[in-house]
C-alpha positions as CSV (number, residue, x, y, z in Angstrom):
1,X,-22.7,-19.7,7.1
2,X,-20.6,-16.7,6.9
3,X,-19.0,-17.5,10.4
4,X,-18.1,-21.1,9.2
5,X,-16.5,-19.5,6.3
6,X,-14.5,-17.4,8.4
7,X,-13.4,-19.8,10.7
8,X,-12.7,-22.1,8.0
9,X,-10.2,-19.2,6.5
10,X,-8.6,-18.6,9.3
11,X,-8.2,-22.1,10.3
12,X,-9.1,-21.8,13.8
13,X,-10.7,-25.7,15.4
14,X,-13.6,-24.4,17.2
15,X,-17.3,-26.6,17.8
16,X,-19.6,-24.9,15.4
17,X,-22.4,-23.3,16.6
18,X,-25.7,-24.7,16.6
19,X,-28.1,-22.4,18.1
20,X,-29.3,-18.7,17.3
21,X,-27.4,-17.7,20.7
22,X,-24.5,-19.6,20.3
23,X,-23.6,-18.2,17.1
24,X,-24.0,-14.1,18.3
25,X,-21.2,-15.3,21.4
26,X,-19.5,-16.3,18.6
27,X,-20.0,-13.7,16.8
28,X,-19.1,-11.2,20.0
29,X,-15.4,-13.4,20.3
30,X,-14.5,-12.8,17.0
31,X,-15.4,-9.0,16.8
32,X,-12.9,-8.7,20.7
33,X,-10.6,-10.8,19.1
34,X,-10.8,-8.1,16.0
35,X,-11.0,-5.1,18.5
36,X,-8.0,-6.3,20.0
37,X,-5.9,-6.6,16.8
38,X,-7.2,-2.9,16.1
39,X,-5.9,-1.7,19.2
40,X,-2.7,-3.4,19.0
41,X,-1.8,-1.8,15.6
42,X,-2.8,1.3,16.2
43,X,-1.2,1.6,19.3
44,X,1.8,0.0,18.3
45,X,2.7,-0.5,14.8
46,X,1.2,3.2,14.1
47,X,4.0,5.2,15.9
48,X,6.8,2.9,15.0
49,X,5.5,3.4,11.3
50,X,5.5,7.2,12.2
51,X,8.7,7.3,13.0
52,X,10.2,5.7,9.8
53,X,8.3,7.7,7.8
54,X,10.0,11.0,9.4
55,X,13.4,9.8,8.5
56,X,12.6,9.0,5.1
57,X,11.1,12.6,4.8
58,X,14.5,13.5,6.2
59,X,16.3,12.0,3.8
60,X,14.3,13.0,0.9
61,X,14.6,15.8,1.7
62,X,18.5,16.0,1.8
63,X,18.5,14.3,-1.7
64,X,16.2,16.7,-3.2
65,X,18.6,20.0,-2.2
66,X,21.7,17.7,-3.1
67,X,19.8,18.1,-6.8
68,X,18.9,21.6,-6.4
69,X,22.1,22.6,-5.9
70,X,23.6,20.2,-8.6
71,X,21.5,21.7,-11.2
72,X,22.2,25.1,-9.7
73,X,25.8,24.6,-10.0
74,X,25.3,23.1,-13.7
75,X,23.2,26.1,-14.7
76,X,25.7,29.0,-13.6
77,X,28.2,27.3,-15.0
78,X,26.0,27.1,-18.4
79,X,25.6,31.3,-18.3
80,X,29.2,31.4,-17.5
81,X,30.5,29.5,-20.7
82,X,27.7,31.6,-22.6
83,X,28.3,34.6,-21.5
């Protein structure tokens, strides 16, 4: 039942399964197909995703000392008028 529901999700035409041992090889094809899709993404997408997030940190990080020395800037000129 649960297979049937999954199939019928993903919308994949296949000839349901009838027996006890039919259903496990079905069973075994979708987990591969799943095991590949794993692999794929974590070999692949992962270290793309890695990379992107580096350069954001990168740039983040540029902004946030941009502000640090803004409100630096601001303050000593605040104790300067003050003073």
């Amino acid at each position: 039942m649960l297979l049937k529901l999954i199939l019928e999700k993903i919308k994949i035409k296949m000839k349901t399964p009838k027996t006890t041992s039919e259903h496990i090889i079905a069973l075994y094809g979708y987990i591969t197909g799943l095991r590949r899709d794993v692999n794929t993404i974590k070999n692949n997408h992962l270290k793309h995703m890695h990379k992107d997030i580096d350069g954001l940190h990168n740039k983040i990080d540029r902004l946030l000392y941009w502000l640090i020395g803004g409100l630096s800037a601001t303050i000593l000129t605040l104790v300067g008028l003050f003073k």
